[in-house]
BALOBA-1460 file (C-alpha; in Angstrom, 3 decimals):
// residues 206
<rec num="1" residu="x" x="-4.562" y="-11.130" z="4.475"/>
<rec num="2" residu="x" x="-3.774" y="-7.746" z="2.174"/>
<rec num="3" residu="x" x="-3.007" y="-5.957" z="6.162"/>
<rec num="4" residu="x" x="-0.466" y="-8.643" z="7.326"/>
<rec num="5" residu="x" x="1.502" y="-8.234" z="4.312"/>
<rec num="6" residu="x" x="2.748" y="-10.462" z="1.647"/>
<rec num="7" residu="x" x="6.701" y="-11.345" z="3.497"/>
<rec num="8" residu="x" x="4.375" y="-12.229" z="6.448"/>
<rec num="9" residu="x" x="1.911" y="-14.508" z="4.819"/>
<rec num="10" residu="x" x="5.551" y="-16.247" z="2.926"/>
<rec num="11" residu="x" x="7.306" y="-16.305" z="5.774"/>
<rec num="12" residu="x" x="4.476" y="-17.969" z="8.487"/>
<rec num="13" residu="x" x="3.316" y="-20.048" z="5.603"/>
<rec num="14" residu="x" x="6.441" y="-22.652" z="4.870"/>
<rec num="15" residu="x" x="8.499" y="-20.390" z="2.637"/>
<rec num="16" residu="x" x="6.742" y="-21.953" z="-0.562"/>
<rec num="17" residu="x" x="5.130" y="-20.399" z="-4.019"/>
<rec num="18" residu="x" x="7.112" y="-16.984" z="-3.821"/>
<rec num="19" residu="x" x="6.096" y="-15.521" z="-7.560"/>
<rec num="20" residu="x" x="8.855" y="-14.037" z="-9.701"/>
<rec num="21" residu="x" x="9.969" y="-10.369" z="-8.392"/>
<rec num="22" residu="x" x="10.012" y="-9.405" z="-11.713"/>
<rec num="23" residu="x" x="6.247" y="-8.946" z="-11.545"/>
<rec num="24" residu="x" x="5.843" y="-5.612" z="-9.419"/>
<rec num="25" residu="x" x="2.887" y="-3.573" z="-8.355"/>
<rec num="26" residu="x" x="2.039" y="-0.209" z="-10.487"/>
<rec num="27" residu="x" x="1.852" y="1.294" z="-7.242"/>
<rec num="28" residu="x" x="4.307" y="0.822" z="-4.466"/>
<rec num="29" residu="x" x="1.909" y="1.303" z="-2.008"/>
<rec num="30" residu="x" x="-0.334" y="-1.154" z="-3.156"/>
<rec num="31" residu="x" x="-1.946" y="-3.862" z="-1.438"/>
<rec num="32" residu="x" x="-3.708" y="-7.024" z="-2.654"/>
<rec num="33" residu="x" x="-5.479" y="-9.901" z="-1.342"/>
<rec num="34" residu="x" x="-8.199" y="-11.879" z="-2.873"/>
<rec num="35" residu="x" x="-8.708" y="-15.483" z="-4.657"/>
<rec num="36" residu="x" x="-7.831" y="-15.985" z="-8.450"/>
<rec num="37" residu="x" x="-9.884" y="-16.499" z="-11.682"/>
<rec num="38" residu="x" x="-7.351" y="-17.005" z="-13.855"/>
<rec num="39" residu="x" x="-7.166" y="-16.144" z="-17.663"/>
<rec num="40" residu="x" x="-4.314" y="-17.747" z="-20.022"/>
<rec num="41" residu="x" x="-3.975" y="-15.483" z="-23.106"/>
<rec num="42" residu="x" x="-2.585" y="-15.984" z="-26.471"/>
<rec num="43" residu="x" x="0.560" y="-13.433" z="-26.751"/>
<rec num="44" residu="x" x="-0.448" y="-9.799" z="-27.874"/>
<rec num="45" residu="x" x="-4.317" y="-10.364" z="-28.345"/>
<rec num="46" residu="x" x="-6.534" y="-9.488" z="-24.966"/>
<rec num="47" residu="x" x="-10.464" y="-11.339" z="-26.099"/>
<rec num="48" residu="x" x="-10.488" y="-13.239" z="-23.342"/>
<rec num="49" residu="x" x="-9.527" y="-11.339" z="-20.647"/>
<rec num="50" residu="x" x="-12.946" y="-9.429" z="-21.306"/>
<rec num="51" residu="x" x="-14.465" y="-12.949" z="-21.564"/>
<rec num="52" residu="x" x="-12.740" y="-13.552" z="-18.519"/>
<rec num="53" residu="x" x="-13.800" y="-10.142" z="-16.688"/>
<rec num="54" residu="x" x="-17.640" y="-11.930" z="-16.797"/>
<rec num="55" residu="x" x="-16.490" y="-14.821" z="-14.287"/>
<rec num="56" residu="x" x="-14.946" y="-11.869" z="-11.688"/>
<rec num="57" residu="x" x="-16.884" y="-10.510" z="-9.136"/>
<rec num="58" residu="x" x="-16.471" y="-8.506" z="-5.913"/>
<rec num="59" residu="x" x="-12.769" y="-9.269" z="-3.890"/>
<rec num="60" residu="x" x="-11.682" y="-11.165" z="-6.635"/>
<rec num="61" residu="x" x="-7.983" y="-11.260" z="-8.741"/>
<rec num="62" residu="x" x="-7.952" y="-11.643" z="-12.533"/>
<rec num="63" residu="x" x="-4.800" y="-13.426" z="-12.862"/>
<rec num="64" residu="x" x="-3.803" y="-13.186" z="-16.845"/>
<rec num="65" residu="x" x="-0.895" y="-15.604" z="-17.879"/>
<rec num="66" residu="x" x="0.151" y="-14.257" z="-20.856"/>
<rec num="67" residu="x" x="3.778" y="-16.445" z="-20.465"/>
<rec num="68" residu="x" x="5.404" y="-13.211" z="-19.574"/>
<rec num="69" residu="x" x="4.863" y="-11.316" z="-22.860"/>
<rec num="70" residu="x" x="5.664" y="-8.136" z="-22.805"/>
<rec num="71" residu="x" x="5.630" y="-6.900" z="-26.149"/>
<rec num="72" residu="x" x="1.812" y="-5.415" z="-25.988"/>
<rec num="73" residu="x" x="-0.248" y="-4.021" z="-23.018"/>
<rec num="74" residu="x" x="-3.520" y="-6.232" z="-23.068"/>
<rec num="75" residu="x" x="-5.000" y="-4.189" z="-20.180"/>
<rec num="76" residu="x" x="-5.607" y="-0.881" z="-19.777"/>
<rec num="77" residu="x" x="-8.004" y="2.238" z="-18.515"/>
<rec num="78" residu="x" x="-10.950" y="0.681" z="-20.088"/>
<rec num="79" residu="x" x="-10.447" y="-2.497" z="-18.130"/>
<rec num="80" residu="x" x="-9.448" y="-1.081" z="-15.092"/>
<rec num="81" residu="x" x="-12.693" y="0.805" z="-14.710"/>
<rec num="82" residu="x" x="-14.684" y="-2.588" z="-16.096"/>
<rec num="83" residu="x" x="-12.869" y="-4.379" z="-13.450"/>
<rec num="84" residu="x" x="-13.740" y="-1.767" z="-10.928"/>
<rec num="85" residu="x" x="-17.677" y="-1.699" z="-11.772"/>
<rec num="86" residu="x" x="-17.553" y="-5.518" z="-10.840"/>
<rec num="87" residu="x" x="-15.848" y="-4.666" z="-7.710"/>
<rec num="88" residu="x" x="-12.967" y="-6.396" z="-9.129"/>
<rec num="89" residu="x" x="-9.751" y="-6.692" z="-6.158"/>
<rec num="90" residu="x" x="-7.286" y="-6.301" z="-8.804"/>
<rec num="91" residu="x" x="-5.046" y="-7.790" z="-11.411"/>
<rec num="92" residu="x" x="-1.951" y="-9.603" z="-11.742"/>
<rec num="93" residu="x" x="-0.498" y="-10.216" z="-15.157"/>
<rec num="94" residu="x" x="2.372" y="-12.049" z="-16.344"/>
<rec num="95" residu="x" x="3.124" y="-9.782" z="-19.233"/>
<rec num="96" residu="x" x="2.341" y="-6.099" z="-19.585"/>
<rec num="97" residu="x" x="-0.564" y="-3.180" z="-19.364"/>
<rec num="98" residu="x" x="-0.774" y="0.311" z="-20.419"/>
<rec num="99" residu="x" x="-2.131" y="3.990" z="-19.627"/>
<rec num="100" residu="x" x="-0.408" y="2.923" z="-16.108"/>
<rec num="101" residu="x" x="-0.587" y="6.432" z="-15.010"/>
<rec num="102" residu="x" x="-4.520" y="6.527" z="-15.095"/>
<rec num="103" residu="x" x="-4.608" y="2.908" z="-13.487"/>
<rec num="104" residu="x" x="-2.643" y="4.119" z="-10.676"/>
<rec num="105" residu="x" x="-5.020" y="7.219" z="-10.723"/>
<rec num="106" residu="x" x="-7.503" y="5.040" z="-10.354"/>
<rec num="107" residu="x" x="-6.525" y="3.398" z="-7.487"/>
<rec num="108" residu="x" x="-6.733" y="-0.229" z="-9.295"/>
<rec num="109" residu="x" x="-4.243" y="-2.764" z="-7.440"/>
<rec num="110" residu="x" x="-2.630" y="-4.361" z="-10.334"/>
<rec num="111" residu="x" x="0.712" y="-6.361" z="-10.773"/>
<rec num="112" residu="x" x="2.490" y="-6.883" z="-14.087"/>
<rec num="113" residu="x" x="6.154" y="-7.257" z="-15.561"/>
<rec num="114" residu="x" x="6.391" y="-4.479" z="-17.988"/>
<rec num="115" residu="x" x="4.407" y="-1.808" z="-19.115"/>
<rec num="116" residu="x" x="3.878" y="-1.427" z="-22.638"/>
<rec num="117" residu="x" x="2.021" y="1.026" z="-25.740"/>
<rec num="118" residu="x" x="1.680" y="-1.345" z="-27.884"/>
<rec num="119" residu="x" x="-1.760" y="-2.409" z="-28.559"/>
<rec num="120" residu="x" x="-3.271" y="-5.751" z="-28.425"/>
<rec num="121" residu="x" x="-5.831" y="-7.622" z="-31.136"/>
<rec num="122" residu="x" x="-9.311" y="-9.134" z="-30.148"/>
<rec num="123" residu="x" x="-8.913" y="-11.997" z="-32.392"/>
<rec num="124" residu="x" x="-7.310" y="-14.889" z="-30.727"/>
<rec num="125" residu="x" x="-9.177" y="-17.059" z="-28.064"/>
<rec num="126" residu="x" x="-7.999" y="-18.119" z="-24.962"/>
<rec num="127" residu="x" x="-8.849" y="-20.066" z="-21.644"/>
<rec num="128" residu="x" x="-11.115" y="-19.402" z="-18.537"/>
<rec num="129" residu="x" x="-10.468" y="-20.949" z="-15.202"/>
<rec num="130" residu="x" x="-7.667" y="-23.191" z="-15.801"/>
<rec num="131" residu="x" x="-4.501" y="-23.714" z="-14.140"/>
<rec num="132" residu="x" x="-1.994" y="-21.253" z="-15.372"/>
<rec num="133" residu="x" x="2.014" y="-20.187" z="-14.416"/>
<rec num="134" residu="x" x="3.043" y="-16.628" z="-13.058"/>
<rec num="135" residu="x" x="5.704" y="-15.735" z="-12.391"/>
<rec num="136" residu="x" x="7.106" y="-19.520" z="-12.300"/>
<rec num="137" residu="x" x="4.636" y="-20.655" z="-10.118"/>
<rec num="138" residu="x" x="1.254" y="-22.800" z="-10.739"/>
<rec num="139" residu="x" x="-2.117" y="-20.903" z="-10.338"/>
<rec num="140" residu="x" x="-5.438" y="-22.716" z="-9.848"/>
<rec num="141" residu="x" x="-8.965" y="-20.967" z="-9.682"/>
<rec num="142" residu="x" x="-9.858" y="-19.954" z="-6.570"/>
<rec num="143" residu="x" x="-6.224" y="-19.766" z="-4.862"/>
<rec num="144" residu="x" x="-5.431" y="-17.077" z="-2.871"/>
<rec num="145" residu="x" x="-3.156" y="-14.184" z="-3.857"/>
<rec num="146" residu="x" x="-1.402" y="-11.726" z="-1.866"/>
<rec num="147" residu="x" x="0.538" y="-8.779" z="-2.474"/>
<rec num="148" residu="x" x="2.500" y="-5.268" z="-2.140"/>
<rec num="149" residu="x" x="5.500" y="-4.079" z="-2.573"/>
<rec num="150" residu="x" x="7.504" y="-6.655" z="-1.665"/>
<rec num="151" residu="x" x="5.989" y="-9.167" z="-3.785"/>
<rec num="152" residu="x" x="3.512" y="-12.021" z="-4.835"/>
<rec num="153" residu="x" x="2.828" y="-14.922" z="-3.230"/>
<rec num="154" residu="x" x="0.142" y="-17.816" z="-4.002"/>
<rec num="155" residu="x" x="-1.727" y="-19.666" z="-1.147"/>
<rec num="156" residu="x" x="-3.666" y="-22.647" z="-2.193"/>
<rec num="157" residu="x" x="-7.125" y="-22.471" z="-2.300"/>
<rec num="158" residu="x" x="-7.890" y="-25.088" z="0.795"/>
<rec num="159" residu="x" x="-4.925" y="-23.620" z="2.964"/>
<rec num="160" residu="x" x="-6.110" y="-20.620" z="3.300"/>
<rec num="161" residu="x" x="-7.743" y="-20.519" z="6.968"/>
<rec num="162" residu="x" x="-4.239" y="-22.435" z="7.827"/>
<rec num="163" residu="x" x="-2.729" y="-19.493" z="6.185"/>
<rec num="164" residu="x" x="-4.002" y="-16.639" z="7.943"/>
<rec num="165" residu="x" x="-3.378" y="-17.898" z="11.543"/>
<rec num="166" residu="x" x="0.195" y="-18.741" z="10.563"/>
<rec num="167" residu="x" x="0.440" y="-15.329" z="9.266"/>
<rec num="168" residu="x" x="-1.528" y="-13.610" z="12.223"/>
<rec num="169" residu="x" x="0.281" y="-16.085" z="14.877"/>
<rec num="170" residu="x" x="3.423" y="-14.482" z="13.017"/>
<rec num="171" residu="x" x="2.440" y="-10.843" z="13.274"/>
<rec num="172" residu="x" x="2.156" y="-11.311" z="17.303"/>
<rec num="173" residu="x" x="5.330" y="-12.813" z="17.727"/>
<rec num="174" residu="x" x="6.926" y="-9.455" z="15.501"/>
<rec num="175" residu="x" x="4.943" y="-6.957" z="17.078"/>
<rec num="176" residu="x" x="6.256" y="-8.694" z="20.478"/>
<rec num="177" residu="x" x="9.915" y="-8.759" z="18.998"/>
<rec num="178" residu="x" x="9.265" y="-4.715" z="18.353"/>
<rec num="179" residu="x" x="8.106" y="-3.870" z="21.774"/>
<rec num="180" residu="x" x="11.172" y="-5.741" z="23.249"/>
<rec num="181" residu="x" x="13.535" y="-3.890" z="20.678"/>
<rec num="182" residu="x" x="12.332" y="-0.350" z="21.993"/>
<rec num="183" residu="x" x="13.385" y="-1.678" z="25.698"/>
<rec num="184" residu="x" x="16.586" y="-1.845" z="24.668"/>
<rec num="185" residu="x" x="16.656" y="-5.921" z="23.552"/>
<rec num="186" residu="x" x="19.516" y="-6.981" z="20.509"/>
<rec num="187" residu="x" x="18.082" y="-9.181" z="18.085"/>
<rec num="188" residu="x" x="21.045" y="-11.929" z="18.439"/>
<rec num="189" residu="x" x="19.271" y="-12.528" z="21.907"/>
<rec num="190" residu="x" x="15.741" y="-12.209" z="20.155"/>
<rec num="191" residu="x" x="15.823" y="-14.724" z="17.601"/>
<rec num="192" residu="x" x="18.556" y="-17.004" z="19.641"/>
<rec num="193" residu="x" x="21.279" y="-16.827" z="17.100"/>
<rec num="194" residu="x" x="24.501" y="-17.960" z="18.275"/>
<rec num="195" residu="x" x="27.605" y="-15.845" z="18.854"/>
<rec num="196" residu="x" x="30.505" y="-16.839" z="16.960"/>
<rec num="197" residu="x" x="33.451" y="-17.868" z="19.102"/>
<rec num="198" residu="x" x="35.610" y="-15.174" z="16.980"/>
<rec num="199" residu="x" x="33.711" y="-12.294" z="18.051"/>
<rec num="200" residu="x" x="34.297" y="-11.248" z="21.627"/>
<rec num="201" residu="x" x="31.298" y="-11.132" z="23.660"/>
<rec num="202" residu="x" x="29.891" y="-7.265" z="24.303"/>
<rec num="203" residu="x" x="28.574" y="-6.312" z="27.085"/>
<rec num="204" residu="x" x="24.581" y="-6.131" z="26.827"/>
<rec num="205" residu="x" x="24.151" y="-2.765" z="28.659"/>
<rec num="206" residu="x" x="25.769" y="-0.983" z="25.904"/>
């Protein structure tokens, strides 16, 4: 789903589980797709997101709810290239990370809401696979997250297949809206909006 995009995917998919803008890609150019084990974290200490790391493998998210701490970065280079080794798809935290110049480096697709030095104990355990809030919105193993620059959003884990037809079914009509903008078409007649009764009518042959 990463190529249609994450507005797409929203859109064609009922408009629901939109997470918090606040949590924004390192990258701007980065895109993420893949299906959640999620990790809930006591504030400032980052155990069991290495415990967690164990229960990833290849095209999946670690999704970290750290209840939007961002006082301490509980991931960093070290994990990034842990994650990568596991062929890890990415991360999305609710809190923050650090060395975010060497994650970006590394081409690691992750999402957080701050970035922060501070470092993190090992000290305090946490939870594996459970249902966890980012970003204001519930997370349960195995869902589906997707995301770029525009944002996050979460597709349930058994509406995914419905998911990605809405969103491809979506793409065609847009890609047929674009071909009939280059001919010359106004998107008032495109989408069917009405004209208001205030606004005299314009000719349509410019």
């Amino acid at each position: 789903m990463a190529e249609l995009g994450a507005a797409t995917v929203y859109e064609a998919h009922g408009q629901r589980y939109a997470i918090d803008p606040a949590i924004k890609p390192l990258d701007p150019g980065t895109r993420l797709a893949g299906r959640a084990v999620t990790v809930r974290l006591d504030p400032a200490d980052n155990w069991f997101i290495h415990i967690g790391l164990l229960h990833a493998g290849p095209g999946d998210i670690l999704v970290v709810d750290v209840g939007g701490y961002t006082d301490a970065g509980p991931w960093g280079d070290v994990l990034t290239l842990a994650a990568q080794q596991r062929g890890v798809a990415g991360l999305v935290i609710d809190g923050a990370v650090r060395d975010s110049r060497d994650i970006v480096a590394a081409g690691f697709p992750a999402f957080s809401r701050g970035v922060c030095i501070r470092r993190t104990t090992k000290r305090q355990p946490g939870e594996i696979n459970v249902p966890v809030t980012i970003g204001g919105v519930p997370v349960h193993p195995g869902d589906i997250l997707v995301g770029d620059a525009d944002g996050l959003v979460r597709v349930p884990h058994d509406e995914g297949p419905a998911a990605l037809a809405a969103a491809e079914a979506r793409e065609t009509k847009e890609e047929d809206q674009r071909a009939r903008l280059e001919e010359g078409a106004w998107t008032v007649d495109l989408l069917g909006l009405p004209w208001p009764e205030s606004v005299p009518q314009l000719p349509r042959d410019g």
